[in-house]
C-alpha positions as CSV (number, residue, x, y, z in Angstrom):
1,X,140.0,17.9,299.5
2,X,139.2,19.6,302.8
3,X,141.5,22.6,302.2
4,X,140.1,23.0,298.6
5,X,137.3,25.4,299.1
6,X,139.1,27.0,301.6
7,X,142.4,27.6,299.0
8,X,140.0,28.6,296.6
9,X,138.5,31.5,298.0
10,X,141.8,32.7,299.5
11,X,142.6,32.8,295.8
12,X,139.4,34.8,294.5
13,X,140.1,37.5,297.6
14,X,143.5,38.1,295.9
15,X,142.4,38.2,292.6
16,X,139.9,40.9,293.5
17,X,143.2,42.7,295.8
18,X,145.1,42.7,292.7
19,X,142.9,45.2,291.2
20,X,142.5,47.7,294.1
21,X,146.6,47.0,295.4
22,X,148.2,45.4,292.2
23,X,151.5,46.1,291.0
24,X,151.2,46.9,286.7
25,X,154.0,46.1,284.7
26,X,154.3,46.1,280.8
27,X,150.4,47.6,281.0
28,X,149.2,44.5,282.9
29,X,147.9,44.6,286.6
30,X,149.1,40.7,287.7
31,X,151.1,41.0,290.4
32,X,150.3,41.9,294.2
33,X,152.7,42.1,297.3
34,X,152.8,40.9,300.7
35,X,156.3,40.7,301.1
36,X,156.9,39.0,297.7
37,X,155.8,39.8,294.5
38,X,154.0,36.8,293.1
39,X,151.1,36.4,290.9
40,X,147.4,35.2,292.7
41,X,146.9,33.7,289.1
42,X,149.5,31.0,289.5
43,X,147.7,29.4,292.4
44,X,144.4,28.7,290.7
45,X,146.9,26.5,288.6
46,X,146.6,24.2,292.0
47,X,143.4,25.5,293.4
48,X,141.1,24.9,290.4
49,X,141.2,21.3,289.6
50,X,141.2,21.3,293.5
51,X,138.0,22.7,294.1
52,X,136.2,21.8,290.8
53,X,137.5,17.7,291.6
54,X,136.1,18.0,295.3
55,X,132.7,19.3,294.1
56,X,131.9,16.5,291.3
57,X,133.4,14.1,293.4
58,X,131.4,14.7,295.8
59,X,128.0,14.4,294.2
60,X,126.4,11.9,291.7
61,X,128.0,11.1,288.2
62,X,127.1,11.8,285.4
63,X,126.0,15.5,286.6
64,X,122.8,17.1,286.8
65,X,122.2,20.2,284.9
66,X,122.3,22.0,288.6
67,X,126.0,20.1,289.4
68,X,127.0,21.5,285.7
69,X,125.9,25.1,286.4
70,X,127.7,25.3,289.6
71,X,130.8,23.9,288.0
72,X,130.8,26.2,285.3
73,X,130.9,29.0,287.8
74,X,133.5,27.5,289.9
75,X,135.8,27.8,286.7
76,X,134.3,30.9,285.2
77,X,134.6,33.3,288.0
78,X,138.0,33.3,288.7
79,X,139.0,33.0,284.9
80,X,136.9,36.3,284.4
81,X,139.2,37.8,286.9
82,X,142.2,36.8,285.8
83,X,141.2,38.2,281.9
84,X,140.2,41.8,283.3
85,X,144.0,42.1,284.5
86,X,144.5,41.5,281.2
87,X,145.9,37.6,281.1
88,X,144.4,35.9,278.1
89,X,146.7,33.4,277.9
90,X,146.0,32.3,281.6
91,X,142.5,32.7,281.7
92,X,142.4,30.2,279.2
93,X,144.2,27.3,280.2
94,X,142.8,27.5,283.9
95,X,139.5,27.6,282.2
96,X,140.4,24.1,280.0
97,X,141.8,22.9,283.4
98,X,138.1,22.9,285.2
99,X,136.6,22.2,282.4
100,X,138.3,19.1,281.1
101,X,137.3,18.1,284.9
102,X,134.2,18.6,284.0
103,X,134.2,16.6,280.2
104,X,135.8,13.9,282.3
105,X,133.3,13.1,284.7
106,X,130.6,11.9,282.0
107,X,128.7,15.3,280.8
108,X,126.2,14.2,277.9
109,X,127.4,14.7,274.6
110,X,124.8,17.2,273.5
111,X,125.8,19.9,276.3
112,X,129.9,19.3,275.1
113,X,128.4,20.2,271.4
114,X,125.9,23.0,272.5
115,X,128.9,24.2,274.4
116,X,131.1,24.3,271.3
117,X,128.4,26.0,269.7
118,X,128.0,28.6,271.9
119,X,131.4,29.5,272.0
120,X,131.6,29.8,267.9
121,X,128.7,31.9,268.3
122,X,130.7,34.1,270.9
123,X,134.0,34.6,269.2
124,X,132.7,38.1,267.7
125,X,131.7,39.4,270.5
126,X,134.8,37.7,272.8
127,X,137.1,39.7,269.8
128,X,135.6,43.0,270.6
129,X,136.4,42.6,274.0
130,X,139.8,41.9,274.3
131,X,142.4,44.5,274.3
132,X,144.0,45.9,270.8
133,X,147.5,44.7,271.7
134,X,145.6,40.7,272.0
135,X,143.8,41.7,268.5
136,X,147.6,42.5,267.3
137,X,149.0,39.4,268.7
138,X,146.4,37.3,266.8
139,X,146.1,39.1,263.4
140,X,150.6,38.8,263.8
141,X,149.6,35.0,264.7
142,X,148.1,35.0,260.9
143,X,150.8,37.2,259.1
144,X,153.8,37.4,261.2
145,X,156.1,39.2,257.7
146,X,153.3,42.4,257.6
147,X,155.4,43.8,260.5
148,X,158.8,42.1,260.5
149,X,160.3,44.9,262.8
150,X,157.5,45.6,265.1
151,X,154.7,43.4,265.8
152,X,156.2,39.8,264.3
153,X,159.7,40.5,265.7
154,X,159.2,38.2,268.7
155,X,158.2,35.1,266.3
156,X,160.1,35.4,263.1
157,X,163.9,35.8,265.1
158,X,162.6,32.8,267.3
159,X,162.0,30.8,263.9
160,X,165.3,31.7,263.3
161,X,166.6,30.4,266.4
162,X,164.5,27.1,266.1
163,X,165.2,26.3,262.1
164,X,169.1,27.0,262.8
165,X,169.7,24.8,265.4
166,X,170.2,21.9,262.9
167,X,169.7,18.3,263.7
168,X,172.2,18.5,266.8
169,X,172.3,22.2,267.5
170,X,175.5,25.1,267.9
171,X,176.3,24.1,271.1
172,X,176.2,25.2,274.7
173,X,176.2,29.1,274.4
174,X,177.3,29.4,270.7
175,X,173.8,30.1,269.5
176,X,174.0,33.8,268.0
177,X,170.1,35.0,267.8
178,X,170.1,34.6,272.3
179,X,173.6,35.5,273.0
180,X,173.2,38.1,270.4
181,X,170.3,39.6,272.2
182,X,168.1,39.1,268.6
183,X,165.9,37.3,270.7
184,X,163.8,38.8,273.6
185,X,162.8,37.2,276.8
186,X,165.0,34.2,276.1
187,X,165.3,33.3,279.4
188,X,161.2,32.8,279.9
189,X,158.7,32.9,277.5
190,X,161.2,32.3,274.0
191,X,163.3,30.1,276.0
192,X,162.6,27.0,274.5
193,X,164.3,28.6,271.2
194,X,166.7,29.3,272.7
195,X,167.4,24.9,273.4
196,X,166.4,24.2,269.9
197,X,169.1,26.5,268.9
198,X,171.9,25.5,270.7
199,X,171.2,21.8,270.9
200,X,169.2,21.1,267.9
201,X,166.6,18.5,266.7
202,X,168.1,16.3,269.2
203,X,167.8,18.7,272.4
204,X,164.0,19.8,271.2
205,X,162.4,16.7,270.7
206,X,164.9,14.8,274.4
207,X,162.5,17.8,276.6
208,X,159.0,17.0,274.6
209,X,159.9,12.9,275.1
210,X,160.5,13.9,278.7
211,X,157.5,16.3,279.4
212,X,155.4,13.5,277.3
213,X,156.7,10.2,280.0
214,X,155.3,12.5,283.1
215,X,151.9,13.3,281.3
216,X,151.6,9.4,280.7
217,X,152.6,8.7,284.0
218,X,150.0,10.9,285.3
219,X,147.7,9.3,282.6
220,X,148.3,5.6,283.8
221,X,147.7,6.8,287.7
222,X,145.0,8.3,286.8
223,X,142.8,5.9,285.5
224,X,144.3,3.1,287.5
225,X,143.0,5.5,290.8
226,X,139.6,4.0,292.0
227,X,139.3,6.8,294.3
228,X,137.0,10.1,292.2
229,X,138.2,13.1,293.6
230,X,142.2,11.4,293.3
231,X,141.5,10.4,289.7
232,X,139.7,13.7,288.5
233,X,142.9,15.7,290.7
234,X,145.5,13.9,289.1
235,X,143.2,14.5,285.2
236,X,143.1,18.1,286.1
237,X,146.9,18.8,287.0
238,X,147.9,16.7,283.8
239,X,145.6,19.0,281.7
240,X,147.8,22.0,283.2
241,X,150.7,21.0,283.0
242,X,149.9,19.7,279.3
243,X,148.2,22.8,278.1
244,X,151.5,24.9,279.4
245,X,154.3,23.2,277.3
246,X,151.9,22.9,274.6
247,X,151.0,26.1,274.1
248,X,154.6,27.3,274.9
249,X,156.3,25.2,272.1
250,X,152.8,25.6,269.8
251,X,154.0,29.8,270.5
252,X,157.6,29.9,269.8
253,X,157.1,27.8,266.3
254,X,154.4,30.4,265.1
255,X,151.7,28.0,265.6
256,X,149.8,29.7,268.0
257,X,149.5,33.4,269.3
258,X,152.1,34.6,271.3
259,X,150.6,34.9,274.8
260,X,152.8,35.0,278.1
261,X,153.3,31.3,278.7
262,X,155.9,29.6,280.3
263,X,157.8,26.6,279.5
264,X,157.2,24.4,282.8
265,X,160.2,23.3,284.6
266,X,162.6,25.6,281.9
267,X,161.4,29.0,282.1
268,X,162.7,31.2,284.5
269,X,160.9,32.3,287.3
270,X,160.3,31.3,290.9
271,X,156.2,31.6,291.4
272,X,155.2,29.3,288.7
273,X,158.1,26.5,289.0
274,X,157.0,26.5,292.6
275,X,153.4,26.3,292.1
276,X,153.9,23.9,289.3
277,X,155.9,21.2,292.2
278,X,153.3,21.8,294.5
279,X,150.8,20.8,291.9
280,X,153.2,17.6,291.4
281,X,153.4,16.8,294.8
282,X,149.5,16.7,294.5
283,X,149.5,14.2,292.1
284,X,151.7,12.0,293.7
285,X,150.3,12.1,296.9
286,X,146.8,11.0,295.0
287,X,148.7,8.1,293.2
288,X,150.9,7.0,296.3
289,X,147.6,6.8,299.1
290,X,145.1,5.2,296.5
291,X,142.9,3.3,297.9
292,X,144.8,-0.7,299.3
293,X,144.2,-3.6,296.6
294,X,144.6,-1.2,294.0
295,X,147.9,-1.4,291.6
């Protein structure tokens, strides 16, 4: 709680650095270097639900309008960064991760629906502002077969993957759209096609059965967690970690748009498997120290 603000404006000074000393790959600026290349984004995955629990936990609950407005900035100012780099995909689930901080700690009803509102309202102007390759990810979202060798490439091979895999899958390496190379970034973003694929029905639904027992975990500590800030941490790095395999899985079956996601504890990648144990050890450190008398 003490480090919080602290962590959280280390992360807004990088976020700003990444646009004067970023390193752009694939037409995006994410990246900055101090010795590694890593991504400042990834640590608002901790430092949000850090800062934004601290704040309403340490005020009254519900919120006053003033507590609501500074909490919307808290979460709005760094996501506004992170979408100018461009990272929609990003932007939007550390947004959801203040903001169901926010839902959770007893807003009235009317501002969630004026909210929900307001955002319908926004959508035309939100579309105009987003780059033409996010346009073309969403319009391939809605027709993925109007440009089966360009634009809906990604999706339709990983259908492929997903709907041959079977009930129990080809088998360790046998699976012929990733070993084939049909199927890009197999080893990140697509990679959870590539487990359908190879071990099925069976393998997909083992990881979501697994990824769904450490969300309820998280659930249970959480609302058995008397202390505030604890129980809105814990909420907040649930939400996160939730959002991410969601949205991953949601992705790769042509549910959602494709957006650069990655499928927690699978994906390859150093940054965001370490950020995403840190975030972990968070929450267990809030469930182990609650406060005595409480089970």
């Amino acid at each position: 709680s003490r480090i919080s603000p602290w962590l959280y404006a280390i992360c807004l000074i990088l976020l700003i650095a990444v646009f004067f000393f970023g390193e752009t790959r694939n037409n995006a600026t994410r990246w900055i270097d101090i010795g590694i290349s890593f991504q400042p984004s990834e640590l608002l995955k901790i430092a949000m639900p850090l800062v934004v629990a601290r704040y309403i936990a340490s005020g009254s609950i519900p919120l006053n309008n003033t507590n609501i407005v500074v909490s919307l900035v808290l979460v709005l100012l760094p996501t506004a960064l992170i979408f100018k780099q461009p990272d929609l995909g990003t932007s939007v689930l550390i947004a959801f991760s203040g903001l169901v901080i926010i839902f959770l700690s007893g807003i009235k009803k009317r501002y969630l629906f004026s909210a929900i509102i307001l955002f319908l309202g926004c959508l035309p102007f939100i579309w105009k502002t987003i780059h033409p390759f996010q346009q073309q990810r969403v319009l391939t979202f809605l027709d993925p077969e109007k440009d089966p060798l360009g634009a809906g490439y990604h999706i339709i091979q990983s259908k492929i993957a997903i709907g041959s895999g079977g009930l129990f899958g080809k088998g360790w390496l046998n699976g012929t759209q990733g070993q084939l190379d049909f199927l890009p970034e197999r080893t990140t973003d697509f990679i959870f096609s590539i487990l359908a694929e190879e071990f099925g029905f069976v393998g997909g639904i083992s990881l979501l059965i697994i990824y769904s027992l450490i969300v309820a975990f998280a659930i249970i500590a959480a609302v058995r967690n008397k202390d505030r800030f604890s129980s809105l941490l814990i909420y907040g790095v649930t939400v996160t970690f939730f959002l991410y395999f969601a949205v991953n899985m949601a992705m790769v079956m042509g549910l959602a748009p494709v957006v650069g996601v990655p499928l927690p504890l699978v994906s390859y990648g150093g940054s965001s498997l370490l950020v995403l144990m840190v975030a972990f050890g968070l929450l267990q450190s809030a469930h182990v120290h609650k406060p005595r008398g409480v089970i």
